[in-house]
C-alpha positions, 0 to 999 in steps of 0.5 A, spaced: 500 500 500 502 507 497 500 512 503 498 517 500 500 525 501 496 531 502 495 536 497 495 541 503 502 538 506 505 539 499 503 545 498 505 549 505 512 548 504 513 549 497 509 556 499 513 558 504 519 556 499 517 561 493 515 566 498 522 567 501 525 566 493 520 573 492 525 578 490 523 583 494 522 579 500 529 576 499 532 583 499 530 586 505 531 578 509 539 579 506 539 587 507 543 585 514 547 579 517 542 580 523 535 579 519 539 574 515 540 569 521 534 570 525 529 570 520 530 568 514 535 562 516 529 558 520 525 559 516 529 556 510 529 550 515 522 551 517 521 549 509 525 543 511 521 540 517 515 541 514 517 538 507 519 532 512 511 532 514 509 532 508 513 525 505 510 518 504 512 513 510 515 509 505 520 514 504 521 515 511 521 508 513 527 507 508 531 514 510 530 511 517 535 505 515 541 510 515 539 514 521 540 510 527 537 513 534 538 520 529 545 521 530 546 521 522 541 526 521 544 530 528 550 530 525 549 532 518 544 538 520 549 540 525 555 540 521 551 544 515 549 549 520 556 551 522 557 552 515 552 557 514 553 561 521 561 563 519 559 571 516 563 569 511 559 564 508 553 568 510 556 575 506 558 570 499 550 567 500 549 574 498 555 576 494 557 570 490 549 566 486 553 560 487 553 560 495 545 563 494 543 556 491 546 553 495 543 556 501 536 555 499 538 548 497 542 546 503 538 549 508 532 547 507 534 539 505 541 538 508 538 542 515 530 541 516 529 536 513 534 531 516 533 534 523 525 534 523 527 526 521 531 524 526 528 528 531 523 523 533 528 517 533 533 521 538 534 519 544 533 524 551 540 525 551 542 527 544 536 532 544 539 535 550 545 536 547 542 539 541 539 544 545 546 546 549 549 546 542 544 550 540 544 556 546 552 556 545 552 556 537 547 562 538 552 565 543 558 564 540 556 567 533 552 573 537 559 575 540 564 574 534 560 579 531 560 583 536 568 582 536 568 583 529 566 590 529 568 592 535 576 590 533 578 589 527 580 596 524 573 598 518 570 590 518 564 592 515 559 586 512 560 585 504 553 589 503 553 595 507 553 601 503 552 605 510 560 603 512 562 605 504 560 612 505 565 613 510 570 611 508 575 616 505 576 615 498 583 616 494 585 621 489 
C-alpha cells in the first residue's frame, strides 16, 4: 500500500519556499547579517521540517535505515549549520549566486529536513545536547560579531553601503 500525501502538506512548504525566493522579500531578509540569521535562516529550515511532514512513510521508513537513534541526521544538520553561521559564508550567500543556491538548497534539505527526521528517533540525551549546542552556537556567533566590529580596524559586512560612505576615498 502507497500512503498517500496531502495536497495541503505539499503545498505549505513549497509556499513558504517561493515566498522567501520573492525578490523583494529576499532583499530586505539579506539587507543585514542580523535579519539574515534570525529570520530568514529558520525559516529556510522551517521549509525543511515541514517538507519532512509532508513525505510518504515509505520514504521515511527507508531514510530511517541510515539514521540510527538520529545521530546521522544530528550530525549532518549540525555540521551544515556551522557552515552557514561563519559571516563569511553568510556575506558570499549574498555576494557570490553560487553560495545563494546553495543556501536555499542546503538549508532547507541538508538542515530541516534531516533534523525534523531524526528528531523523533533521538534519544533524551542527544536532544539535550542539541539544545546546549544550540544556546552556545547562538552565543558564540552573537559575540564574534560583536568582536568583529568592535576590533578589527573598518570590518564592515560585504553589503553595507552605510560603512562605504565613510570611508575616505583616494585621489
Amino acid at each position: 500500500m502507497i500512503a498517500r500525501v496531502s495536497h495541503r502538506s505539499s503545498a505549505l512548504p513549497a509556499l513558504l519556499f517561493l515566498l522567501l525566493l520573492a525578490p523583494p522579500i529576499r532583499t530586505a531578509l539579506e539587507a543585514s547579517m542580523t535579519t539574515q540569521m534570525l529570520v530568514q535562516m529558520p525559516l529556510l529550515i522551517l521549509v525543511g521540517v515541514l517538507l519532512s511532514r509532508a513525505m510518504p512513510a515509505r520514504m521515511t521508513r527507508v531514510m530511517a535505515g541510515w539514521d540510527c537513534h538520529g545521530i546521522t541526521g544530528f550530525l549532518l544538520a549540525t555540521l551544515v549549520g556551522a557552515f552557514w553561521m561563519l559571516p563569511r559564508s553568510l556575506d558570499a550567500a549574498v555576494t557570490d549566486p553560487l553560495f545563494a543556491v546553495a543556501k536555499y538548497l542546503t538549508m532547507p534539505l541538508l538542515i530541516g529536513l534531516p533534523f525534523a527526521l531524526s528528531w523523533q528517533r533521538m534519544g533524551f540525551i542527544l536532544r539535550g545536547v542539541f539544545q546546549l549546542e544550540l544556546i552556545g552556537l547562538s552565543t558564540l556567533g552573537s559575540g564574534s560579531l560583536r568582536i568583529l566590529k568592535d576590533n578589527i580596524p573598518g570590518y564592515q559586512p560585504l553589503h553595507d553601503d552605510s560603512a562605504s560612505a565613510q570611508v575616505p576615498r583616494s585621489p
